[in-house]
N, C-alpha and C positions, 0 to 999 in steps of 0.2 A: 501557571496553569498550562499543560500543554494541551496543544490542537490534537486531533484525532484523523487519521487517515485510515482508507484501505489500499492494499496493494494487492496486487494479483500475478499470480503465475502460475502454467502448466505445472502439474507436479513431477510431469514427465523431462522436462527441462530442467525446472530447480525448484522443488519441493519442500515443504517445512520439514522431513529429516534432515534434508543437504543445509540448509539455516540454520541448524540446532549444532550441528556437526561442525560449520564452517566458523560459529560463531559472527565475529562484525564480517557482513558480505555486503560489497558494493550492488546498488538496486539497479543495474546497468540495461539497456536494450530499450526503454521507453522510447518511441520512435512520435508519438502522439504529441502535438504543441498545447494543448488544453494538461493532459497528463504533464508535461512535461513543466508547465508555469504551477502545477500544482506541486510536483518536484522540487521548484524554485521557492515556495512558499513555508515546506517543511521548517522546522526549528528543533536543533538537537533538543533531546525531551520528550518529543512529539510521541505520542504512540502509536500504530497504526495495527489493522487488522489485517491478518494474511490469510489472504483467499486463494482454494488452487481454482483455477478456471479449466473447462473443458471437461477434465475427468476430475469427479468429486462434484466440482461444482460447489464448496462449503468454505467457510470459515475457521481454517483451523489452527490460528492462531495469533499471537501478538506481538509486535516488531519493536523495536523503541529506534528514532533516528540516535545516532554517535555522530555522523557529522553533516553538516549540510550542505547544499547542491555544490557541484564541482565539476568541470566538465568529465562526460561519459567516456571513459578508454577506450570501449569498446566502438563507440562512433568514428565513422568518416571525418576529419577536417569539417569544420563548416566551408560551402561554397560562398565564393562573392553572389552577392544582388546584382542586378540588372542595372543599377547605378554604379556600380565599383564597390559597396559600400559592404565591409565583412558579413557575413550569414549569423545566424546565430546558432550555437553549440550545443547538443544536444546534451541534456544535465544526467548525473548519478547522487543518490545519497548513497553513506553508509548505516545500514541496518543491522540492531544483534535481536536476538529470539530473546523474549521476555519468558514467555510463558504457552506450553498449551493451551488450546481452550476443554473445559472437562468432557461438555458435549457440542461436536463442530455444529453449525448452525448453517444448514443446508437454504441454498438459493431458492428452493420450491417456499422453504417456512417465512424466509422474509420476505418473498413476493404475497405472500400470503396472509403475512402479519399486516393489518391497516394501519397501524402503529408506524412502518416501517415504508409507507408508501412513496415517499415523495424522499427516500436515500437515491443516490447517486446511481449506484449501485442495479437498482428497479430500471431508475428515470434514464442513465445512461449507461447502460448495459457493455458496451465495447469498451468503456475508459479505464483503463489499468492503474493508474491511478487518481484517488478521487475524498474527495473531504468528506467528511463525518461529522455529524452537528453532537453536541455532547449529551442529547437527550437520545439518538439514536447509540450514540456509542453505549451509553448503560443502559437500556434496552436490552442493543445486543449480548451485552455482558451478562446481563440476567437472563434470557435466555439459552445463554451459553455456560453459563455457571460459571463465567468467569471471575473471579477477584483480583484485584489488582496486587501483587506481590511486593510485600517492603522496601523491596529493593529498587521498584519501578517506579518511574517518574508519576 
C-alpha cells in the first residue's frame, strides 16, 4: 500500500506540463528540514499530489515516487556543525506524472471542505512537502474526479 504525499511548485518555475514533458524529474530545491525528513520518508510507489503554489493555487495533479531520497544536486555541500561533525544534506526524490487530475481542486475548496480540515496542506500552509492521510487522499480524489490508472501504484 503506498503512502500519499503532496508536493508543491510554482508553475512558473516547474509546472505539471514541464513534469508531463520531462517525464521521471528529480524533486530538487526543498530547502525546508520538516519537508525535507518527509522527502526522506517517501517509498518508491508512494503517490503524491502536485500542487502549483502562488499562481493557481490548485491541485493539478498526481506524481508517483521512481526513486527515493538521495542527496539533492542542486544543494550546497553540507557544512560542518559547530562540533566538527558533517551537516546533513539536503534530500531529492525522483518523480514521474501519473495522471491529470479531471477537475484541479482549488486551495479556496479544501480550506473550505470541513472534511479536509486538519490536511497539512490547511494546518501548515508554507510546507512544500507534506503527508496525506489516505482518507484525505480519496476525498481529494473524489472531488477531483480523480481515478487511479492501471498502471499506478
Amino acid at each position: 500500500m503506498p503512502a500519499y504525499w503532496l508536493v508543491k511548485s510554482e508553475p512558473d518555475v516547474f509546472g505539471w506540463d514541464q513534469q508531463v514533458e520531462n517525464g521521471v524529474e528529480p524533486w530538487t530545491g526543498v530547502r525546508n528540514h520538516m519537508a525535507r525528513a518527509n522527502l526522506e520518508a517517501m517509498k518508491k510507489g508512494d503517490l503524491a499530489f502536485f500542487y502549483h503554489s502562488n499562481i493557481g493555487k490548485e491541485i493539478v495533479g498526481v506524481v508517483e515516487v521512481v526513486r527515493e531520497a538521495y542527496p539533492d544536486p542542486s544543494a550546497d555541500p553540507p557544512k560542518k556543525l559547530a562540533d566538527g561533525s558533517p551537516g546533513k544534506a539536503w534530500m531529492c526524490v525522483d518523480m514521474k506524472a501519473v495522471a491529470p487530475m479531471p477537475r484541479f481542486v482549488t486551495l479556496a475548496e479544501v480550506k473550505s471542505d470541513p472534511a479536509l480540515a486538519d490536511l497539512a496542506l490547511v494546518k501548515f500552509s508554507r510546507l512544500s512537502v507534506a503527508p496525506v492521510s489516505a482518507a484525505h487522499w480519496a476525498h481529494i480524489c473524489k472531488l477531483g474526479g480523480y481515478k487511479k490508472p492501471k498502471s499506478a501504484a
